[in-house]
C-alpha positions in Angstrom: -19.8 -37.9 8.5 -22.3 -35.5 7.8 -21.4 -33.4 5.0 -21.1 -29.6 5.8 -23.3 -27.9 3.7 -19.7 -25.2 2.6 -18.8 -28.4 0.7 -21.9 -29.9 -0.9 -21.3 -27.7 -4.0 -17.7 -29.7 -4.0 -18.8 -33.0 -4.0 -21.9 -32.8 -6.6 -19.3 -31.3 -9.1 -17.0 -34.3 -8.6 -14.4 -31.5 -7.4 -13.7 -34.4 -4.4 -15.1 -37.3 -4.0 -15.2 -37.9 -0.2 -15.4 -36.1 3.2 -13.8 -37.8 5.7 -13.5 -36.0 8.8 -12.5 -32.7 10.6 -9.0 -31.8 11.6 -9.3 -28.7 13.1 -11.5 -25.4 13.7 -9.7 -22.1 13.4 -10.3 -18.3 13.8 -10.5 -17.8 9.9 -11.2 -21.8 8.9 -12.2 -25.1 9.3 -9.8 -27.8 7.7 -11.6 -31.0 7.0 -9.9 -34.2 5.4 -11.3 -35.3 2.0 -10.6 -38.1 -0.7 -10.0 -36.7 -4.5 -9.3 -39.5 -6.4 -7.0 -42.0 -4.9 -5.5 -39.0 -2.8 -6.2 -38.0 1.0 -5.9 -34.1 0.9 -7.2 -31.7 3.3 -10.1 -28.7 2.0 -9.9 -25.4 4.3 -13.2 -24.1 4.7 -13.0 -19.9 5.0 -14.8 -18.4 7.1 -17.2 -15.2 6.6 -15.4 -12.2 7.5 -18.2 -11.8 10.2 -18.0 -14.9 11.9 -13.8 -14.5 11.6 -12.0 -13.7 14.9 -8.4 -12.3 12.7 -9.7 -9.4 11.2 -8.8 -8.0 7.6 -6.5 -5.5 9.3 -5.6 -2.8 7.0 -1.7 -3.6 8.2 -2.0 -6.9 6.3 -3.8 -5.2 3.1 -1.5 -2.5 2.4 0.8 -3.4 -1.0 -1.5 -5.8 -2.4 -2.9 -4.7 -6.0 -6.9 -5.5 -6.8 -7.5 -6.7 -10.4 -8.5 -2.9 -11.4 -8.9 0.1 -10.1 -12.8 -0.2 -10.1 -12.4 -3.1 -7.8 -9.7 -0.8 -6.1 -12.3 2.1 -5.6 -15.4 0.0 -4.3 -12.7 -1.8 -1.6 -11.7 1.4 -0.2 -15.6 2.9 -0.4 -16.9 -1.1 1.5 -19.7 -1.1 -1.4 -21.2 -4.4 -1.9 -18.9 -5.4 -4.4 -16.0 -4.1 -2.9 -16.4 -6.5 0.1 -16.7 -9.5 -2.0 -13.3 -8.5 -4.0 -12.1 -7.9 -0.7 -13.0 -11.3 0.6 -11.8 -12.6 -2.9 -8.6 -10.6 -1.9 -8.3 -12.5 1.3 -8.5 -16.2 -0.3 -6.2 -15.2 -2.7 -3.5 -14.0 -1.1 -3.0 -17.2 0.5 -2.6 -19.4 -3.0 -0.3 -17.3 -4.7 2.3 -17.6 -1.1 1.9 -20.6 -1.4 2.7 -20.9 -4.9 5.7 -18.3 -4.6 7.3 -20.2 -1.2 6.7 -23.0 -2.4 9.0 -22.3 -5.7 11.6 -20.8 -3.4 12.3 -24.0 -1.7 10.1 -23.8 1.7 8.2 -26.3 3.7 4.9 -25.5 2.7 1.6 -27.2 2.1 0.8 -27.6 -1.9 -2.2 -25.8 -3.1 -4.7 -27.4 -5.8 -7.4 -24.8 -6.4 -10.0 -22.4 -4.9 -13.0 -23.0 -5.3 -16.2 -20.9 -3.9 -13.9 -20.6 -0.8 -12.6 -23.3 -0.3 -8.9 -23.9 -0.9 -7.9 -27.3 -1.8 -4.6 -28.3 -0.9 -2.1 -31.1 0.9 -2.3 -32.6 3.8 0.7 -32.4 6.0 0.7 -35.8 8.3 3.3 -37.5 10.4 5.4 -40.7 10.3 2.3 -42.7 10.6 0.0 -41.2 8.3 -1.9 -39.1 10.2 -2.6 -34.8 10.3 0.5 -33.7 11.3 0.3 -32.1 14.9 0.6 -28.5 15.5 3.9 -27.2 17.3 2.0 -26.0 19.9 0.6 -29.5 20.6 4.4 -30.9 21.5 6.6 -31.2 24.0 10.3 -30.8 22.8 13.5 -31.7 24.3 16.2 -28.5 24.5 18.0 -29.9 21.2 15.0 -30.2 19.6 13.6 -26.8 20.3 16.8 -25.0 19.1 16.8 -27.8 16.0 12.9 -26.5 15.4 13.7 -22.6 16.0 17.1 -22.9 13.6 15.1 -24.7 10.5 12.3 -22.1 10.8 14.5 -19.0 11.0 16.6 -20.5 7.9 12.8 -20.7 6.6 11.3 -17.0 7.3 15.0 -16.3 5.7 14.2 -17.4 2.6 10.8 -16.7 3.1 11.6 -12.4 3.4 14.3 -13.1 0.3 11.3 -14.0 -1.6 9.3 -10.5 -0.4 7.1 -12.1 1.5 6.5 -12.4 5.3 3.6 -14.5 7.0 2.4 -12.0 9.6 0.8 -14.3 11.9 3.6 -16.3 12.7 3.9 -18.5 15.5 3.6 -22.1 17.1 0.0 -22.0 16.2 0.8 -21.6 12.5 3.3 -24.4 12.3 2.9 -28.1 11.5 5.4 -31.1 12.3 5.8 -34.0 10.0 8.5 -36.7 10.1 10.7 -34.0 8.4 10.4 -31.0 10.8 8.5 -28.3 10.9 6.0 -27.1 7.8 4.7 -23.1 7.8 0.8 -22.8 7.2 -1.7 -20.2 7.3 -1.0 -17.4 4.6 -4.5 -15.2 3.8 -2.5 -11.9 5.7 0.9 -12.7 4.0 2.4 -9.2 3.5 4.3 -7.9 0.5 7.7 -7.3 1.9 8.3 -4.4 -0.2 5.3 -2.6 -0.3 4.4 -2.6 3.2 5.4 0.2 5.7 4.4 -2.4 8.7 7.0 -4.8 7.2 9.5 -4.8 9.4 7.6 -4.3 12.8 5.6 -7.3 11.5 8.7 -9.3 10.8 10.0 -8.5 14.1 6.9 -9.5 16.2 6.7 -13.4 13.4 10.5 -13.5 14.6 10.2 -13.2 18.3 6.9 -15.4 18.8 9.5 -17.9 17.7 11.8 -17.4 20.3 9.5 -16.4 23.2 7.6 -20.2 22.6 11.1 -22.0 22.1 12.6 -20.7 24.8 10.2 -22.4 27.3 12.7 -25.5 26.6 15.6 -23.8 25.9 16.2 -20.2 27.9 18.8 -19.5 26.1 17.2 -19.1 23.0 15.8 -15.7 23.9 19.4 -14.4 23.8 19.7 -14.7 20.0 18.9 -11.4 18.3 17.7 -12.8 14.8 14.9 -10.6 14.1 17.6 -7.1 14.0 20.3 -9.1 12.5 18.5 -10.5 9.6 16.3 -7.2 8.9 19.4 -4.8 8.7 20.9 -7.1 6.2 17.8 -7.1 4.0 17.3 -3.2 4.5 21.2 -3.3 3.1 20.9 -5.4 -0.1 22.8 -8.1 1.7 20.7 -10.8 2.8 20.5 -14.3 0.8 19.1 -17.9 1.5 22.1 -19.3 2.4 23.4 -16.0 4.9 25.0 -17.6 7.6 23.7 -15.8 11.0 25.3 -15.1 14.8 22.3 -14.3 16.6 24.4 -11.4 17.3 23.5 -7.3 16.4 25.2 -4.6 17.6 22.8 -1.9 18.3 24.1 1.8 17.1 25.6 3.7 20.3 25.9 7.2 17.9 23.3 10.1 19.6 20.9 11.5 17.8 21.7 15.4 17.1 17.8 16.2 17.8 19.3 20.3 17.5 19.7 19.9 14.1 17.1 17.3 13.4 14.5 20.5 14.4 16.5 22.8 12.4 16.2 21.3 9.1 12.8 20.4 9.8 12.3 23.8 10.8 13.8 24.6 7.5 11.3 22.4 5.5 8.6 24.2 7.2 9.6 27.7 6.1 10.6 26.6 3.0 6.8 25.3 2.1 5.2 28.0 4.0 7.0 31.0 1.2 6.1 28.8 -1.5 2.8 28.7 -0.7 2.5 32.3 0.0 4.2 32.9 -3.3 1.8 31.1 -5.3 -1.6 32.7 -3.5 0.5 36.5 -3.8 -2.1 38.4 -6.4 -0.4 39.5 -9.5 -0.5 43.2 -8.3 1.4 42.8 -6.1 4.3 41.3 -7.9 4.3 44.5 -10.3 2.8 42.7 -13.5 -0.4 43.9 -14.9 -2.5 41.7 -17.0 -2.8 42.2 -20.4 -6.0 43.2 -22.0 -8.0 40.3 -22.5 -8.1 38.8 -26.0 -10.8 36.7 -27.2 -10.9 34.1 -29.4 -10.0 35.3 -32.9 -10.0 38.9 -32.1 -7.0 41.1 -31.8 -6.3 43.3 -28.4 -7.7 46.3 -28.6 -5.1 49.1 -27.9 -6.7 52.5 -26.7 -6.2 55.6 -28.9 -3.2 57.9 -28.2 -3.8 61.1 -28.6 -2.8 63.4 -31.2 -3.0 67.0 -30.4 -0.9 68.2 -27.3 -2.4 71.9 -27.3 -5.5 71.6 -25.7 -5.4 67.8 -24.5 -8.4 67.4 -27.4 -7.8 64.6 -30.0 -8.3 64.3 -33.4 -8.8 68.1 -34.5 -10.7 68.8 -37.6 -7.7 69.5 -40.5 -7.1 73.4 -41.4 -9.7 74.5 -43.8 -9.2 78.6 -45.7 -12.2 80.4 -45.1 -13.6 79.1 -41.8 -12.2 81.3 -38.8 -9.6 78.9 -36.4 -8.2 79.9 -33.6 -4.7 81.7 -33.1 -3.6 79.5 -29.9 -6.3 81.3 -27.1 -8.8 78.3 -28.6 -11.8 78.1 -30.9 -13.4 81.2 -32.8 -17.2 81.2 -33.5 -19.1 81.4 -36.7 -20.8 84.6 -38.0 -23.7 84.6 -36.6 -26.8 85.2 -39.6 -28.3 89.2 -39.0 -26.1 89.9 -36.0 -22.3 91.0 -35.7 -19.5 89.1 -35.7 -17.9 88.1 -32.9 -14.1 87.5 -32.3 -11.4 86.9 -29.8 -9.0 87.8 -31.5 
C-alpha cells in the first residue's frame, strides 16, 4: 500500500520497516499495521487537533502537570508554543496510562515509543492472528455479556486503584482477543485525584458499560457498580481484589437546607466585617500615625513650651539694668531725647 505521508519520516529512519495496511479510522487517529523487525505491531497515527472530532476538553486537562511553568503559562494563554505543548500534552498522556495500567496488571495494549505523533505500540488480534475486533463489532450471548461486563468492571477497578480513569469509556474503546476484552484509547485519561470531574466521569465510563451490555442481558442495568465502587474509593476502602454486590444503598437522611443557609449566611457576614475591617482608615480606629521618620534621621518632636505666663516661649533670661516687666507684660526702653515711659 501506499505509504501515508504521517509515516514516511518512520520508515526512512528504520523506526519500522513495513506498512502493511489500515485497521481502522478514528475521531482522534488512524491505526495502521506495520512490520518492525520480525514483529507485526500496529502505529496510531494522531490526528491534528483541527481535523479531531474529541476535543481537548478542559474536563480531561485538569490535574495534569506541563514540564514547566513556562510551558504551563503559554497553554493557558493558546500562544503558538503553548498549543504544540498542548498537543505534546495530549500524546503523552496516553503512554504513560499505558505504562502505569499496564504495571498494575490490566489488559492493555504495550507501548514502544512516540515518535513525531505517532505512537508505536502492540497489536491486539484474535485467535487467528488477525486485529482483534472491537466490542461493538459483536454479537454476545447473555453469559457472555455479563462474563465481558464483570472482567471490565474488575478492570476500571483496578484501573481507579491506580488513579487513573479512561474517560471515554465504552464498547467503542474496547478490543476482544482470544482472552477477553483489552481497554484502548487513553490521550483524555484523567488523574483520579486531581480532577474535580472525576467522579461524574467515572460514573458516565461505568454506565456506558451497562447501557451496551444490557442489550443481551436486561438485567444488567440493575447492578449499581458505578455508586458502589466510587463511595468505597471516596472512603479509603477500595482495593483490586474488592469483592462487589452491584448493590448501594442510597442515603434516605434530609438535608437540613435551614441550617445549610444559616452557616452560609454566617460565612458571608463573617467575610464581609473582615473586609470592612481591613479598608476601615486608621482614624477611625483611634490610632494616629506617627511622625514620619526617614531613613537615618530621628523623629522630630515639636518644642514644648516653656513659659506659662503669657503663652510666649523661650523668654530672654533676667538681665539687672534692663527694665522687665512686673507681670502686666513688657516695659519699653528709654527712648534717646524724650521721656521715659512706664507702666508701671
Amino acid at each position: 500500500m501506499k505509504i501515508p505521508s504521517r509515516l514516511i519520516p518512520l520508515v526512512e529512519d528504520g523506526i519500522i520497516d513495513e506498512v502493511i495496511g489500515q485497521v481502522k479510522s478514528g475521531k482522534e487517529a488512524d491505526v495502521f499495521t506495520v512490520r518492525v523487525g520480525e514483529e507485526i505491531r500496529c502505529a496510531k497515527v494522531y490526528k491534528e487537533a483541527n481535523n479531531r472530532s474529541f476535543r481537548q476538553a478542559v474536563q480531561y486537562q485538569e490535574g495534569r502537570k506541563a514540564q514547566s511553568s513556562r510551558d504551563a503559562r503559554a497553554m493557558a494563554k493558546r500562544t503558538h508554543h503553548g498549543k504544540k505543548e498542548a498537543e505534546a500534552s495530549w500524546m503523552n498522556a496516553e503512554v504513560k496510562a499505558l505504562n502505569v495500567l499496564s504495571a498494575a496488571g490490566l489488559r492493555v495494549p504495550e507501548p514502544f515509543g512516540l515518535f513525531d505523533g505517532v505512537l508505536i505500540m502492540e497489536l491486539i488480534v484474535d485467535a487467528e492472528g488477525r486485529p482483534a475486533p472491537r466490542l461493538n463489532d459483536l454479537s454476545l450471548t447473555p453469559d457472555e455479556a455479563l462474563q465481558y461486563h464483570e472482567d471490565l468492571i474488575a478492570q476500571v477497578v483496578r484501573m481507579l486503584c491506580a488513579g487513573i480513569i479512561h474517560g471515554d469509556l465504552s464498547e467503542f474503546n474496547v478490543l476482544v482477543d482470544a482472552y477477553g476484552p483489552v481497554i484502548i484509547d487513553l490521550p483524555q485519561a484523567v488523574n483520579a485525584a486531581g480532577n474535580s470531574n472525576a467522579g461524574v466521569l467515572f460514573a458516565r465510563d461505568v454506565n456506558n458499560l451497562a447501557h451496551y451490555f444490557s442489550r443481551f442481558e436486561p438485567g444488567i442495568l440493575t447492578l449499581k457498580y458505578a455508586k458502589e465502587i466510587w463511595a468505597l474509593y471516596e472512603k479509603g476502602k477500595l482495593t483490586p481484589d474488592v469483592n462487589l454486590t452491584g448493590i448501594f444503598e442510597e442515603s434516605t437522611k434530609k438535608v437540613d437546607v435551614v441550617s445549610v443557609l444559616t452557616v452560609i449566611g454566617d460565612a458571608q457576614k463573617e467575610h464581609e466585617a473582615r473586609l470592612l475591617r481591613k479598608a476601615k482608615p486608621a482614624a477611625d480606629t483611634g490610632l494616629s500615625p506617627k511622625p514620619w521618620q526617614g531613613r537615618g534621621q530621628r523623629n522630630i518632636e515639636p518644642e514644648k513650651p516653656q513659659h506659662k505666663g503669657d503663652g510666649r516661649t523661650n523668654p530672654k533670661p533676667f538681665s539687672p539694668g534692663k527694665p522687665q516687666s512686673n507681670q502686666g507684660g513688657w516695659g519699653r526702653r528709654p527712648t534717646p531725647g524724650g521721656p521715659q515711659i512706664s507702666r508701671f
